[in-house]
C-alpha positions in Angstrom: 7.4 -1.2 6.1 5.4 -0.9 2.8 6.1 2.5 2.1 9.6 1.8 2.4 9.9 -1.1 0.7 8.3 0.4 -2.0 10.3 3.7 -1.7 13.2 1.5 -2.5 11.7 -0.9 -5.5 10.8 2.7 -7.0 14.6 4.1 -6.1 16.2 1.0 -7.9 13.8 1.0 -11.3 15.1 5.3 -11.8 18.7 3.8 -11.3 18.3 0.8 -13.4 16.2 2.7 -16.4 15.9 6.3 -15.7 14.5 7.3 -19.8 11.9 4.7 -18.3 11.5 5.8 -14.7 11.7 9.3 -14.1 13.0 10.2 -10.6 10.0 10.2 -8.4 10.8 14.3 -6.3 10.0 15.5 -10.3 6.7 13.7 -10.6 3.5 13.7 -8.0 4.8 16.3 -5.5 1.1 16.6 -4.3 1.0 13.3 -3.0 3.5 11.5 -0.1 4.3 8.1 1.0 2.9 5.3 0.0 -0.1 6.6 -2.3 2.7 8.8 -4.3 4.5 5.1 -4.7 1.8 2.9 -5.4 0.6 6.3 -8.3 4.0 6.3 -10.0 3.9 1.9 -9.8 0.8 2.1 -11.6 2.1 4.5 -14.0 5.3 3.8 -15.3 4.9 0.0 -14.7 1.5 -0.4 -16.5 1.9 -0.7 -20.1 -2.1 -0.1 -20.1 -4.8 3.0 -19.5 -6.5 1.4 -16.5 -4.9 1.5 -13.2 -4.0 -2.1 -11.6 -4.5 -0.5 -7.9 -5.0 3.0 -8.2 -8.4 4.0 -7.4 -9.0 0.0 -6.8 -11.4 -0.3 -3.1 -7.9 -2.3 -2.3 -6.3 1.0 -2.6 -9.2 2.9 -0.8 -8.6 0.4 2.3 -4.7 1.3 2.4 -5.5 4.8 2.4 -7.7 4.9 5.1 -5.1 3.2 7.1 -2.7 5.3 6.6 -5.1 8.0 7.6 -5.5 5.9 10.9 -1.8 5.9 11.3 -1.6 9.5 10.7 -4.7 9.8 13.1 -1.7 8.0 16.0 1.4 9.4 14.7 -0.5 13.1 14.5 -3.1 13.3 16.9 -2.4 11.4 19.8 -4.9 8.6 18.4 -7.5 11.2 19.1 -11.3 9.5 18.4 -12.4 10.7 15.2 -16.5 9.9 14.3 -14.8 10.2 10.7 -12.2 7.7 10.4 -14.8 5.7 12.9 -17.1 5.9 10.3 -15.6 5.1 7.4 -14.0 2.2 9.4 -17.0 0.7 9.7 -17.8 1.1 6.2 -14.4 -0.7 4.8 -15.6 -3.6 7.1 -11.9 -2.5 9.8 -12.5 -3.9 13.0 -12.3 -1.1 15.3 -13.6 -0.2 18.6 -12.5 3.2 21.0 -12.3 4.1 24.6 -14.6 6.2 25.7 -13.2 6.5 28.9 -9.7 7.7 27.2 -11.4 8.6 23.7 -9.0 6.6 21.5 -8.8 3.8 19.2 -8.5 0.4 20.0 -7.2 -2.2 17.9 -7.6 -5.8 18.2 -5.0 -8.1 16.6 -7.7 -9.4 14.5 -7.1 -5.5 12.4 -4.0 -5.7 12.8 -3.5 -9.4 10.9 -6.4 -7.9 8.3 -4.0 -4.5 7.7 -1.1 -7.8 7.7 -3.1 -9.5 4.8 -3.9 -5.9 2.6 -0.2 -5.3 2.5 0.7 -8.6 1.4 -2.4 -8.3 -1.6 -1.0 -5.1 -2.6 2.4 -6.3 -2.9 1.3 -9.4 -4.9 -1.0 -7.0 -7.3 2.4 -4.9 -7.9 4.1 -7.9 -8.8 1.6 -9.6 -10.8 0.1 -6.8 -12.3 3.3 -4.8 -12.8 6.4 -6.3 -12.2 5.5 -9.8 -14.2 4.4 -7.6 -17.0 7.7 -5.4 -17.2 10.3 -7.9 -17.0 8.2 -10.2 -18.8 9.1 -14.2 -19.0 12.6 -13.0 -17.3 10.9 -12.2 -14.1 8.9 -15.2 -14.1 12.0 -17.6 -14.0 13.3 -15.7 -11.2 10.4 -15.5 -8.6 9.3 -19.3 -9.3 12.7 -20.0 -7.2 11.3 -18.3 -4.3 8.3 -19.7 -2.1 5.3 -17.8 -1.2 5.4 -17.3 2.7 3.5 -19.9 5.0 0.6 -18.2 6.9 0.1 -19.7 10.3 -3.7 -19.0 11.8 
């Protein structure tokens, strides 16, 4: 759902300003889903030279889950001492089946992955959107109220 909600925040800024936002199949061709998004965010939103979550260990995190997903999708959720690894380094709770030598994940990942999406999309907005629609943007998202989190 992030990569295509962001697919489509990215899709409306080239329609709505295309001298500003250049239409994303002509920049980053090396890179797909949601690290190409979150690259040209950072780009043509940030009116500064540092990066508000590219190269960030928040950005790190999401990568590796996508490698996880790609890991499912890709490789029948085939155990990897990799992704295991680096896992365990990022602090993801993870475990695997020996017995069927795949991953398991416990819905305590699954509400952390929950929580990294929703930090992302609150950096994007803070960090970029706030600062390129300026006091304008403000006004509008004070009318809306931040989501309740149930434990």
């Amino acid at each position: 759902m992030l990569e295509s909600t962001l697919f489509e925040i990215i899709n409306k800024f080239s329609s709505f300003d295309k001298e500003k936002f250049p239409d994303i199949k002509s920049v980053y061709k090396r890179d797909k889903g949601i690290a190409k998004y979150l690259k040209y965010l950072d780009k043509y939103l940030n009116e500064v030279e540092e990066n508000f979550i590219v190269g960030k260990p928040i950005y790190n995190e999401l990568l590796h889950w996508a490698n996880l997903r790609n890991n499912i999708v890709h490789s029948s959720n085939r155990y990897n001492d990799e992704l295991y690894a680096k896992s365990l380094k990022l602090n993801i709770q993870i475990k695997y089946s020996r017995r069927y030598n795949k991953f398991c994940f416990e819905t305590k990942s699954v509400i952390q992955l929950g929580i990294l999406v929703g930090q992302i999309l609150n950096i994007c907005i803070v960090e970029g959107f706030y600062k390129y629609f300026g006091e304008d943007f403000l006004e509008i998202s004070e009318t809306f109220s931040p989501p309740i989190i149930i434990d």
